[in-house]
N, CA, C and O of each residue as an XYZ file, in Angstrom:
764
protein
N       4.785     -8.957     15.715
C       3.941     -8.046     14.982
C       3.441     -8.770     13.746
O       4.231     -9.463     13.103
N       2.519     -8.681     13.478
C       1.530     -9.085     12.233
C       0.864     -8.214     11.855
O       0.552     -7.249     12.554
N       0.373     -8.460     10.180
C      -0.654     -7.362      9.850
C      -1.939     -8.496      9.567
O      -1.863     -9.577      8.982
N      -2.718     -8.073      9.978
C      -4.139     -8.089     10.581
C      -5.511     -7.779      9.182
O      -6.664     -8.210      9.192
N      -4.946     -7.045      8.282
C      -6.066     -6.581      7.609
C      -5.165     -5.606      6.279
O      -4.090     -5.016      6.175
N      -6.108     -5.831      5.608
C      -5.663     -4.668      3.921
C      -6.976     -4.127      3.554
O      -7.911     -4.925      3.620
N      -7.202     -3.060      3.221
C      -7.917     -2.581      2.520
C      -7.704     -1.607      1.138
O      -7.353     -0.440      1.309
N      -7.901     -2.065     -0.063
C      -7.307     -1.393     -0.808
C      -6.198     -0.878     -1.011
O      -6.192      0.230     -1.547
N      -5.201     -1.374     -0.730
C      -3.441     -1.345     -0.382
C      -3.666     -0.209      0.786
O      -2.960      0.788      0.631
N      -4.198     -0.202      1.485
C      -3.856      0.551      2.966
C      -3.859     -0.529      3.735
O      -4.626     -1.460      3.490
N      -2.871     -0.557      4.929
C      -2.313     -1.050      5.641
C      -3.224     -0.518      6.871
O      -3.254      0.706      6.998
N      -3.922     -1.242      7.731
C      -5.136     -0.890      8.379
C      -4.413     -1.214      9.841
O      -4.447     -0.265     10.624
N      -3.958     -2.063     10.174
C      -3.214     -1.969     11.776
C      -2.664     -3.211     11.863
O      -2.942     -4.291     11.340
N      -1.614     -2.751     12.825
C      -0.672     -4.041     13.009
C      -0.961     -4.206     14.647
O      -1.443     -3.375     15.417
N      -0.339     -6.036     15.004
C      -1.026     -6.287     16.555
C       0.473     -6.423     16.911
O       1.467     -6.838     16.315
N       0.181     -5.819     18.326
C       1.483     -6.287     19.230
C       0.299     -6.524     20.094
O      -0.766     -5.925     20.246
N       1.086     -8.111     20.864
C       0.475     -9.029     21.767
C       1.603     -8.472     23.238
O       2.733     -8.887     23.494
N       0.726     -7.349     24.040
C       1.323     -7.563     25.032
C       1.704     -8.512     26.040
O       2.880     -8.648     26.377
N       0.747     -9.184     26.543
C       0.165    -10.052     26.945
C      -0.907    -10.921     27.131
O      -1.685    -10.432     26.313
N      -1.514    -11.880     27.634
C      -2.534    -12.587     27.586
C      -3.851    -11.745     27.881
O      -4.113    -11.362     29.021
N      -4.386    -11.571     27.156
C      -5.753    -10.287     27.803
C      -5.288     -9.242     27.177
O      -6.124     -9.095     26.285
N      -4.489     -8.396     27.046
C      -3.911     -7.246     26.535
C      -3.483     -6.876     25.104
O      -2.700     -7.674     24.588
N      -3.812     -5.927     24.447
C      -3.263     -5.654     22.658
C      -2.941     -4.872     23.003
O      -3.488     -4.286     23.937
N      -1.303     -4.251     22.093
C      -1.217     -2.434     22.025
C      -1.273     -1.951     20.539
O      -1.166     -2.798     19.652
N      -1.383     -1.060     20.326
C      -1.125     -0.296     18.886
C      -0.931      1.009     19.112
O      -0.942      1.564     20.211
N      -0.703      1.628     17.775
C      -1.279      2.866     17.495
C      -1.880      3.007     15.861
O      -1.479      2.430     14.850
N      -2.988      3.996     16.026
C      -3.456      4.360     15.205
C      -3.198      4.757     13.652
O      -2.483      5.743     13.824
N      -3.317      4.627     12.326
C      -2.184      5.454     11.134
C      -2.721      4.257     10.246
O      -3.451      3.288     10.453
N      -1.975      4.803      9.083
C      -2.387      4.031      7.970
C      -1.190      4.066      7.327
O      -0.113      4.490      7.746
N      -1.591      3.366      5.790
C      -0.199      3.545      5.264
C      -0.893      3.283      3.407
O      -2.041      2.845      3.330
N      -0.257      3.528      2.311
C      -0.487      3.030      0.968
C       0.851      3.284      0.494
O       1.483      4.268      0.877
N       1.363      2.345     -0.415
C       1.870      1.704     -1.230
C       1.377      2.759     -2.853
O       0.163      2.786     -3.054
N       2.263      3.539     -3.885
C       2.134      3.855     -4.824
C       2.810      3.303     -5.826
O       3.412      2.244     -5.648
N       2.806      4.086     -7.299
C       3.872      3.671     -8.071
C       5.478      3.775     -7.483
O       6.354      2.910     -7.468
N       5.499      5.166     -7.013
C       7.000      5.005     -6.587
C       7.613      4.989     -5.046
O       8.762      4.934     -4.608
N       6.111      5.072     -4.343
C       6.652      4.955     -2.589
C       5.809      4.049     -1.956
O       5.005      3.284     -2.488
N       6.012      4.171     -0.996
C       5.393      3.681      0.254
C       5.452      4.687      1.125
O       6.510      5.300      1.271
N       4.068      5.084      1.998
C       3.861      6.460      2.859
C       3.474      5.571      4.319
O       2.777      4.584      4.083
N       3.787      5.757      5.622
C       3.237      5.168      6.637
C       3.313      6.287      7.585
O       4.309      6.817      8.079
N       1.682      6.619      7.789
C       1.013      7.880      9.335
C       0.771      6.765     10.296
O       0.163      5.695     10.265
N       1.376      7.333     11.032
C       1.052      6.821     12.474
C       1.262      7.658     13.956
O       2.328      7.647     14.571
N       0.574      8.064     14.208
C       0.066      8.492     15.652
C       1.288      7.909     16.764
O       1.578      6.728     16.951
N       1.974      9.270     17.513
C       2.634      8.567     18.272
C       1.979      8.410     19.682
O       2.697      8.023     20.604
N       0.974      8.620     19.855
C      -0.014      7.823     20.690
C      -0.348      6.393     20.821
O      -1.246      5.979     20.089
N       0.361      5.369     21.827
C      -0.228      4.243     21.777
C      -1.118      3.742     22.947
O      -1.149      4.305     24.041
N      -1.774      2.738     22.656
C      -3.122      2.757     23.284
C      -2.829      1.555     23.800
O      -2.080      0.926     23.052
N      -3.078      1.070     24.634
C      -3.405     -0.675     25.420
C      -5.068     -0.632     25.264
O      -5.880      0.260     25.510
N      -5.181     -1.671     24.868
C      -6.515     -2.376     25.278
C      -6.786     -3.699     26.007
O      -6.291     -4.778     25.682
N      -7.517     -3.519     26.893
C      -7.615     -4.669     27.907
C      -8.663     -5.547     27.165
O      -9.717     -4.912     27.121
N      -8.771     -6.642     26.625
C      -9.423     -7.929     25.906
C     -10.503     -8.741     26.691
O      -9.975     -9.724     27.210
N     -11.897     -8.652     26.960
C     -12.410     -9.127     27.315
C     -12.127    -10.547     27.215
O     -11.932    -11.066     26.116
N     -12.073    -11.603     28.955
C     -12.026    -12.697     28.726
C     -12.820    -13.666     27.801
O     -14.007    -13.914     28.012
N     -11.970    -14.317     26.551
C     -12.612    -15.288     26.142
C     -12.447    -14.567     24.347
O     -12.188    -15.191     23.317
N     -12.708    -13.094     24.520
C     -12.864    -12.560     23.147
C     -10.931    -12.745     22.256
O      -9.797    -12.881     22.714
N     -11.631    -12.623     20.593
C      -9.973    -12.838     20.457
C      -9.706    -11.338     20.217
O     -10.498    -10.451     19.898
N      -8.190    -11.282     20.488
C      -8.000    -10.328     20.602
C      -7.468     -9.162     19.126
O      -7.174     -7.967     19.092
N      -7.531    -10.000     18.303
C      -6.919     -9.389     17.039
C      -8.575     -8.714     16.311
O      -8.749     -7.741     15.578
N      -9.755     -9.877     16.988
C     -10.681     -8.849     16.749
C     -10.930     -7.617     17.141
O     -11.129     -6.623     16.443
N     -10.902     -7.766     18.754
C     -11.502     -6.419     19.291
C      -9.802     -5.276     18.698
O      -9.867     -4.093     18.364
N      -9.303     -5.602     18.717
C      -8.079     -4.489     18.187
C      -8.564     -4.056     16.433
O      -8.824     -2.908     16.074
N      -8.584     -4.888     15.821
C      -9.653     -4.692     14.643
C     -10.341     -3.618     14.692
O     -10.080     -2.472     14.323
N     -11.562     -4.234     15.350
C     -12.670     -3.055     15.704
C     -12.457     -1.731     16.014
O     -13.012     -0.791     15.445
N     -11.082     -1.583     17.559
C     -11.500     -0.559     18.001
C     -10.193      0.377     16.998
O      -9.766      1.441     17.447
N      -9.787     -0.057     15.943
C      -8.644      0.861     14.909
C      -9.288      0.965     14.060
O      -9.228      2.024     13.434
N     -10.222     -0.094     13.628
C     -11.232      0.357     12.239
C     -11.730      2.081     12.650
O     -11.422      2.941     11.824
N     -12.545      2.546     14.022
C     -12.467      3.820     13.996
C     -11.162      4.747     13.733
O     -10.811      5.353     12.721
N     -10.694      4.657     14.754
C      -9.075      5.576     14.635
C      -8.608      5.577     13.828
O      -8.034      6.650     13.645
N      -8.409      4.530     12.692
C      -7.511      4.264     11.851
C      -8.522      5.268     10.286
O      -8.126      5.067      9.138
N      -9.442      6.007     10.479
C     -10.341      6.208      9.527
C      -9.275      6.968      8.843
O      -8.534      6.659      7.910
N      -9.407      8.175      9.635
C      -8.850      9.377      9.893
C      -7.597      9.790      8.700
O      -7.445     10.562      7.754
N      -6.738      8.577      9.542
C      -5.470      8.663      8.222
C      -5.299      8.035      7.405
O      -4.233      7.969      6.793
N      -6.938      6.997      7.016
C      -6.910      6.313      5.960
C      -7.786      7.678      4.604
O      -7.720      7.757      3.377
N      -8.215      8.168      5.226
C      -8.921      9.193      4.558
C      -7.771     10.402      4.343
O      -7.727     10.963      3.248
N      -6.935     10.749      5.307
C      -5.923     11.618      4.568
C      -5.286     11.699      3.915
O      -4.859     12.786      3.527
N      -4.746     10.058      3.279
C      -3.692      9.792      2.539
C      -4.643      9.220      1.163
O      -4.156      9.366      0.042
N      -5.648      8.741      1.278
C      -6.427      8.411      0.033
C      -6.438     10.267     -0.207
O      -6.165     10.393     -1.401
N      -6.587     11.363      0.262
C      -6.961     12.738     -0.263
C      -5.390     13.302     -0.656
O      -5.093     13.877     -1.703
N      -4.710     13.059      0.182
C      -3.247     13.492     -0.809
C      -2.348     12.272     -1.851
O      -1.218     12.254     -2.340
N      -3.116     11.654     -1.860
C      -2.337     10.704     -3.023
C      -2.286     11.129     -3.816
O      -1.094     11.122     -4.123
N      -3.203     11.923     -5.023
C      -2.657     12.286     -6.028
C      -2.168     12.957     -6.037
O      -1.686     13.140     -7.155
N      -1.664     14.195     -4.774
C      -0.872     15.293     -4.941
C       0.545     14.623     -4.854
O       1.433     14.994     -5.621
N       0.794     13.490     -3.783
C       1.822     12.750     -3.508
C       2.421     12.374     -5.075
O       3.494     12.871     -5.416
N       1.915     11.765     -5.702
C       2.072     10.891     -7.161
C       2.466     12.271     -7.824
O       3.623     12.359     -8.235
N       1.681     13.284     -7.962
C       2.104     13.990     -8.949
C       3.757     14.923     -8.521
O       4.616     15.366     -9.284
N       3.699     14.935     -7.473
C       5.264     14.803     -6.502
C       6.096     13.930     -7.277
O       6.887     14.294     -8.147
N       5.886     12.845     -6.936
C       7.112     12.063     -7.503
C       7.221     11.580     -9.030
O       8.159     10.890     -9.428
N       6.189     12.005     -9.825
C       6.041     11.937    -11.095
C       7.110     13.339    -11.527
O       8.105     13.170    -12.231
N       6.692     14.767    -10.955
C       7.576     15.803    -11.443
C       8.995     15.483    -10.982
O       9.839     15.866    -11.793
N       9.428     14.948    -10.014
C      10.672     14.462     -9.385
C      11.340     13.560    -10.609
O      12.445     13.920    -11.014
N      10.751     12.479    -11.171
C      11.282     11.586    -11.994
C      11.770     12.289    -13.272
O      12.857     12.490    -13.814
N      10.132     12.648    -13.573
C      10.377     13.241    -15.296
C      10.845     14.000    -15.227
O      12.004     13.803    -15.592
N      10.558     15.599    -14.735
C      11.161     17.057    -14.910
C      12.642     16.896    -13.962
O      13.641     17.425    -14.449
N      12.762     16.299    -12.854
C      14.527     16.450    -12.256
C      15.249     14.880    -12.931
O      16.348     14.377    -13.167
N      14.444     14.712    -12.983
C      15.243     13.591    -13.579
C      15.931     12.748    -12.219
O      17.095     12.365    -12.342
N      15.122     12.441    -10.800
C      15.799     11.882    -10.043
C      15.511     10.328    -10.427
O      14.584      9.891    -11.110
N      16.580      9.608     -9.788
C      16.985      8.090     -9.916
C      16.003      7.374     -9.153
O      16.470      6.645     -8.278
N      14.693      7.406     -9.279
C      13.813      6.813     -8.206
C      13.111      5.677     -9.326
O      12.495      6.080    -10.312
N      13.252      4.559     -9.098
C      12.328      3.451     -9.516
C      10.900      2.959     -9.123
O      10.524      3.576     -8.126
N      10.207      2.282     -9.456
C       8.893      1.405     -8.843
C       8.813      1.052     -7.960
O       9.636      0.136     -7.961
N       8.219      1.088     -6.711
C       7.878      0.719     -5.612
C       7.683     -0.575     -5.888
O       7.003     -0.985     -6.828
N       8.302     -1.294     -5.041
C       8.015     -2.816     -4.806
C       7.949     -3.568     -3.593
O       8.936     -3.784     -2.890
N       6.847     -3.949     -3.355
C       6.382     -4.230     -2.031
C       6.928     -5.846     -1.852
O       6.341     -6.645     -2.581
N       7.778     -6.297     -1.137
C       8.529     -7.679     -0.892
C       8.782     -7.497      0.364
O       8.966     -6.526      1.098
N       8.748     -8.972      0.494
C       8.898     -9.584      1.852
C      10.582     -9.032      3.130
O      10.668     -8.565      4.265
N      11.611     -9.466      2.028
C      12.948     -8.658      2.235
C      13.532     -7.955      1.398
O      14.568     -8.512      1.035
N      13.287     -6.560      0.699
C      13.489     -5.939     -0.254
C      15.142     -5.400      0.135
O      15.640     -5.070      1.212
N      15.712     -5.479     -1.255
C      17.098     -4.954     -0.785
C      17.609     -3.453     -0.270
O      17.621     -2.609     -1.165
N      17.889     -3.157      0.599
C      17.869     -1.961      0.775
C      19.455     -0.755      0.269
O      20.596     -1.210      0.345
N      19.292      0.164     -0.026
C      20.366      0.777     -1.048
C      21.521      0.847      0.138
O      21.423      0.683      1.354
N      22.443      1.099     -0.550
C      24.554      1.251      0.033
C      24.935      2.389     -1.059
O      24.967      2.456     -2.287
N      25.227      3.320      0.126
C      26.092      4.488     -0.496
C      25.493      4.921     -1.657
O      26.180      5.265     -2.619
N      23.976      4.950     -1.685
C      22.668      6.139     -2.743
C      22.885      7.292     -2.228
O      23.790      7.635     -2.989
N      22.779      8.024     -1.634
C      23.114      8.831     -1.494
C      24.341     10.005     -0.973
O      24.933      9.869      0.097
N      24.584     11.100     -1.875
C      26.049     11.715     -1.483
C      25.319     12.960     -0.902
O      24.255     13.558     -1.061
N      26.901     13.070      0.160
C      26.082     13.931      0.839
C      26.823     15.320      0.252
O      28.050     15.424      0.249
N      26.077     16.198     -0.161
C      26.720     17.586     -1.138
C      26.453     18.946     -0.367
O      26.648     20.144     -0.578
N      25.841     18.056      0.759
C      25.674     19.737      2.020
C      25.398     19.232      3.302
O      24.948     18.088      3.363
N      25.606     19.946      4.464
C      25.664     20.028      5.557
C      24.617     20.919      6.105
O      23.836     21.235      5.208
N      24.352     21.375      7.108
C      23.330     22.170      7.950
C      23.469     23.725      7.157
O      22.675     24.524      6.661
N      24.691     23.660      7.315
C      25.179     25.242      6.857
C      25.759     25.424      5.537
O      26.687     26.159      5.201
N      24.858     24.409      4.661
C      24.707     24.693      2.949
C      26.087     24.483      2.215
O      26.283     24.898      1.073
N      27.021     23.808      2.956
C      28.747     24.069      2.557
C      29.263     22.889      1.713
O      28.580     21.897      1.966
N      30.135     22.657      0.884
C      29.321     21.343     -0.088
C      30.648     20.685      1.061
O      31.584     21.176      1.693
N      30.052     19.305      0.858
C      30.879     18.302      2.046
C      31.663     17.376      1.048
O      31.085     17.224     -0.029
N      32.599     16.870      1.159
C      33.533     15.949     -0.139
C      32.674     14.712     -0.495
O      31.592     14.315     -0.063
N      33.499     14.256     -1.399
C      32.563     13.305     -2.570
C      33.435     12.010     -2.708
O      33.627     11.442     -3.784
N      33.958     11.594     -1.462
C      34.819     10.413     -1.045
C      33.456      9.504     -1.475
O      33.444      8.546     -2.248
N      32.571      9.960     -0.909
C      31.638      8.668     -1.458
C      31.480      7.872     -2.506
O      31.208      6.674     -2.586
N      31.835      9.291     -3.880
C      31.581      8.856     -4.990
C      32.069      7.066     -5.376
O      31.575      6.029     -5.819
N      33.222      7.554     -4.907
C      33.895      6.263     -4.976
C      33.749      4.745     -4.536
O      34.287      3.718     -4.950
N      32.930      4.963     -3.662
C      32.434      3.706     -2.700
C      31.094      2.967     -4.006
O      30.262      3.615     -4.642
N      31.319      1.568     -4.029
C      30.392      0.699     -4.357
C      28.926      1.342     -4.277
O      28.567      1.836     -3.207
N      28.219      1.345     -5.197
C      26.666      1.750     -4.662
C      25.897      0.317     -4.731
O      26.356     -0.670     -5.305
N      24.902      0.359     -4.188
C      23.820     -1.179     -4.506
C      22.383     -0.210     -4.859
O      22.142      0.642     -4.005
N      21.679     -0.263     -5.730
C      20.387      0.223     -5.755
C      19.639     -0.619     -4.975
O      19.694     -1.838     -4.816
N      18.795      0.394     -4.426
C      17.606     -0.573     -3.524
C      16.604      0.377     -2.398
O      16.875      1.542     -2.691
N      15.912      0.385     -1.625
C      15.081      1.127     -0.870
C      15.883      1.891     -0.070
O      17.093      1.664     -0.035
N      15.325      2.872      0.657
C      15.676      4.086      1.473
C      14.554      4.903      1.829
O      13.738      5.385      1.044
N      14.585      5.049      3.380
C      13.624      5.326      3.866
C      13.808      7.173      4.352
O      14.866      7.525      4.872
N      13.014      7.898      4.180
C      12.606      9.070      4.463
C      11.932     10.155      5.224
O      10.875     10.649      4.834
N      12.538     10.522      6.299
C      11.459     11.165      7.605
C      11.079     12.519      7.041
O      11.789     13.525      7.048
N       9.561     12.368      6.435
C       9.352     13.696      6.100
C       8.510     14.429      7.452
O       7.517     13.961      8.010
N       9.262     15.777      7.806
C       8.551     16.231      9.266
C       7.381     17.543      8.225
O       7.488     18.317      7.273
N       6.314     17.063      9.239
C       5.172     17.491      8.890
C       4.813     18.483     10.307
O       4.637     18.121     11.471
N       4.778     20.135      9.586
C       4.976     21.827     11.071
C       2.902     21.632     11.066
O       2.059     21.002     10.428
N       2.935     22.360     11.904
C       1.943     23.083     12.664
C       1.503     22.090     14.201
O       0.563     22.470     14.899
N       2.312     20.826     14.569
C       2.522     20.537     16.039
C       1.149     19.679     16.128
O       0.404     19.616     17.106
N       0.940     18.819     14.461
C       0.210     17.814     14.380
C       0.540     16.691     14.498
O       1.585     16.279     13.995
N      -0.380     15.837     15.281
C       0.071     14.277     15.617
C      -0.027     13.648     14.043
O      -0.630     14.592     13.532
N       0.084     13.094     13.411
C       1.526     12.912     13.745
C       2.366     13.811     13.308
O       1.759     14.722     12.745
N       3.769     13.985     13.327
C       4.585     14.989     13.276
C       5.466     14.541     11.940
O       6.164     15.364     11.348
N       5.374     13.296     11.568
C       6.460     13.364     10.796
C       5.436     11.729      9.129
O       4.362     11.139      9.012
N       6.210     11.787      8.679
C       5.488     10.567      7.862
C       6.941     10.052      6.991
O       7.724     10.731      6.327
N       6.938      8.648      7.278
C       8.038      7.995      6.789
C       7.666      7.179      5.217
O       7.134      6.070      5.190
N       7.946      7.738      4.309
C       8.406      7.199      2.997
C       9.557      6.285      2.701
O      10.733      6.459      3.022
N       8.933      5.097      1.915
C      10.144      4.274      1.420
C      10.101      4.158      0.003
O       9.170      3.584     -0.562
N      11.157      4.725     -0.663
C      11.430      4.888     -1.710
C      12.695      3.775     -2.160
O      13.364      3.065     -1.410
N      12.774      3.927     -3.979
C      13.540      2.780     -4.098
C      14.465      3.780     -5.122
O      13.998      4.458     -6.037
N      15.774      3.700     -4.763
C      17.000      4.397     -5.933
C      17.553      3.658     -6.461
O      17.831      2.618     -5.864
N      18.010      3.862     -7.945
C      18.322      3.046     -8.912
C      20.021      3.571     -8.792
O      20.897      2.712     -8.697
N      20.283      4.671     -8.804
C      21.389      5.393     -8.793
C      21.954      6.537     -7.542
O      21.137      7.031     -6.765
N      23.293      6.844     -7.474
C      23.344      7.832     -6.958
C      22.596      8.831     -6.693
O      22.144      9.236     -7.764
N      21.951      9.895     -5.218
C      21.279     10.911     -6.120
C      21.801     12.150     -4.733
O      22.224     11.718     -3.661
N      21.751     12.733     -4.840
C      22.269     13.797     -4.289
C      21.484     14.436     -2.641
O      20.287     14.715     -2.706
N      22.024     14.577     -1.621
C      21.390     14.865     -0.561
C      20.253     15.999     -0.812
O      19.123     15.968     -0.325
N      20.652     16.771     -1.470
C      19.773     18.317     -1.436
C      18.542     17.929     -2.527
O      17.410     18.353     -2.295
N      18.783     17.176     -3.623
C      17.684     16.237     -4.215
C      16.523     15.924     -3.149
O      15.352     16.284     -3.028
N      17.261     15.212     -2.540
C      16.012     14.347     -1.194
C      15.362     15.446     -0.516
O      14.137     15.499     -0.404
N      16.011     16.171     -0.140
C      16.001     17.447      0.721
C      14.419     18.092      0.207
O      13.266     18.044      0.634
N      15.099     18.673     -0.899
C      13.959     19.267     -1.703
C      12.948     18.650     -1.917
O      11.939     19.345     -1.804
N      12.755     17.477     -2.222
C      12.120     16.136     -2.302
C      10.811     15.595     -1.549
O       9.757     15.149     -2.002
N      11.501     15.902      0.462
C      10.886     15.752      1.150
C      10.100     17.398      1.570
O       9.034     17.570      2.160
N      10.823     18.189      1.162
C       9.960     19.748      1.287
C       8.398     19.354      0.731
O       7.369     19.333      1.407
N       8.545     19.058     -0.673
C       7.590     19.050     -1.325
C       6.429     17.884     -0.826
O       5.228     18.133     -0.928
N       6.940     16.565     -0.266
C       5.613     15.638     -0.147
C       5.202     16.539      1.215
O       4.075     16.286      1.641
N       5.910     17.483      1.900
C       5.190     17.847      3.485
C       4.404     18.403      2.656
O       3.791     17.558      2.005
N       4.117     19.585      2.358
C       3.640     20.240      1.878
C       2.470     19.674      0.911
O       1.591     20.467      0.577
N       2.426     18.525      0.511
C       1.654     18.235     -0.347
C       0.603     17.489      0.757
O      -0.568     17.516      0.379
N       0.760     17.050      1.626
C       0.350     16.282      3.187
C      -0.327     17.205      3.813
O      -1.381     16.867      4.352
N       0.139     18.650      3.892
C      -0.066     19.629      4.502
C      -1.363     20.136      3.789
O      -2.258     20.556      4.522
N      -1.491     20.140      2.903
C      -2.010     20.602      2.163
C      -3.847     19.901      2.197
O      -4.889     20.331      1.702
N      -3.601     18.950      2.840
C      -4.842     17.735      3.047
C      -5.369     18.109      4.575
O      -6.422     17.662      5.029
N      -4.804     18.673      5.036
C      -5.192     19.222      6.608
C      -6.122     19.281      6.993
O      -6.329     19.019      8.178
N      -7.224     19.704      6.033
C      -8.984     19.488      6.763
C      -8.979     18.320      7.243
O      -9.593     18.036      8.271
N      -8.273     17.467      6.554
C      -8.938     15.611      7.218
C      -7.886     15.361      7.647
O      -7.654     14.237      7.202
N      -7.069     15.663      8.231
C      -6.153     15.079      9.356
C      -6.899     14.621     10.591
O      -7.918     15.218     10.940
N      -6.340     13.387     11.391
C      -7.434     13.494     12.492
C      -7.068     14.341     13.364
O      -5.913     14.747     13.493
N      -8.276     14.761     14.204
C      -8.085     15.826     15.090
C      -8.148     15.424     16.851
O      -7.750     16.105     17.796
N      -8.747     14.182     16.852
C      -8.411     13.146     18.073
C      -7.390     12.523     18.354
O      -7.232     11.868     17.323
N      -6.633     12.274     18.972
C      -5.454     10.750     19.835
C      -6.882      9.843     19.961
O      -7.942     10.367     20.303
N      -6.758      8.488     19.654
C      -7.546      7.814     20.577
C      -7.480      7.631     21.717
O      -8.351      6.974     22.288
């Protein structure tokens, strides 16, 4: 896998080389903020058969520059709702979330988060507390209702400190909703 193209810190498509003649992908975008990283992607994937002779990272280019509009335009329209998300998260809760930093092998966090509830709201023990923490990234499946492709959008965030399961919880309520909220321009095609 390689990335292929940037536009304005959106992440425009990545190539998998099926084979000789053949590209696959799927469709989605992604941007990079002060404090996350957001990546849509379509769980629709597509093969394209490569005309002999053509290269193939072009025509895959081309035919995602369309598809890829879609959720490059949804996430440029909820970014500032996104930002102002994790701006009230920082300042007003005071969660442990640092600067997004985009690196090659970024360290990823150990024992950031405690877990203080279960399915059925019951607080779960705090053996964790005790365990070593490392600050560093942690990734986030925020599921996105009404049975839109895509269904879910993965955030990578970076914790400086401990922070509490129902924190995140609440956390990820709010970016759906703020995603949700951009719905006119969701795409409305699979390619």
């Amino acid at each position: 896998m390689r990335r292929i193209g940037r536009f304005a810190g959106l992440l425009v498509a990545t190539l998998f080389v099926a084979r000789e003649g053949w590209v696959s992908g799927s469709a989605g975008a992604s941007i990079a903020s002060r404090y996350y990283k957001v990546r849509l992607e379509t769980e629709v994937r597509v093969i394209l058969a490569v005309p002999p002779g053509e290269d193939p990272a072009l025509c895959y280019a081309e035919f995602f520059k369309n598809v890829d509009a879609p959720y490059v335009r949804w996430l440029a329209r909820a970014r500032p709702d996104l930002d102002a998300v994790f701006e009230k998260a920082v300042g007003n809760r005071k969660l442990p979330i640092g600067g997004y930093v985009d690196e090659e092998n970024p360290p990823r966090a150990e024992n950031a988060v405690l877990e203080d509830e279960d399915d059925f709201k019951r607080p779960l023990s705090a053996a964790g507390e005790k365990s070593p923490m490392r600050p560093g990234l942690i990734s986030m499946d925020v599921i996105l209702k009404g049975g839109v492709d895509p269904s879910h959008a993965d955030f990578t965030i970076r914790v400086l400190s401990r922070t509490k399961r129902s924190d995140l919880n609440r956390l990820k309520e709010e970016l759906a909703e703020a995603l949700e909220a951009r719905a006119e321009d969701k795409p409305t095609d699979n390619p």
